[in-house]
C-alpha positions, 0 to 999 in steps of 0.5 A: 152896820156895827160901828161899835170898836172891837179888839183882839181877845185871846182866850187861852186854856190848857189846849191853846189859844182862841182869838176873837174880834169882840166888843167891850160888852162881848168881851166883859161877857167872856171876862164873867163867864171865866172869873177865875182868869187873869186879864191883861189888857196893854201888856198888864194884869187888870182886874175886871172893874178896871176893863170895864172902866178903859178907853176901848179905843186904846185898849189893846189886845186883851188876853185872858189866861188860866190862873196860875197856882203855885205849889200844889202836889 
């Protein structure tokens, strides 16, 4: 049985959303298979060392988006 914590990870890319009950190792997977993506975890834009070092038992729903880039023709 797996009594390792999980949390909410939703994926977001020009298509929509995926939701995932992934673990901070699944989840540190997902965060380096997309290393252009903003990260928020608690409602805040978190660098990746930083996931890395959180209390997974009061991390939240973590998302990760498409980086915006302003001003492109």
């Amino acid at each position: 049985m797996d009594n390792e914590i999980r949390t909410t990870v939703k994926i977001a890319d020009e298509t929509g959303h995926a939701a995932q009950e992934l673990t901070k190792a699944e989840t540190m997977d997902v965060v380096n298979q997309n290393p252009n993506a903003w990260i928020f975890a608690g409602n805040r834009l978190v660098k990746p060392a930083e996931l890395e070092q959180a209390n997974w038992g009061d991390i939240g729903m973590v998302m990760l988006l498409p980086a915006l880039v302003g001003g492109l023709n």
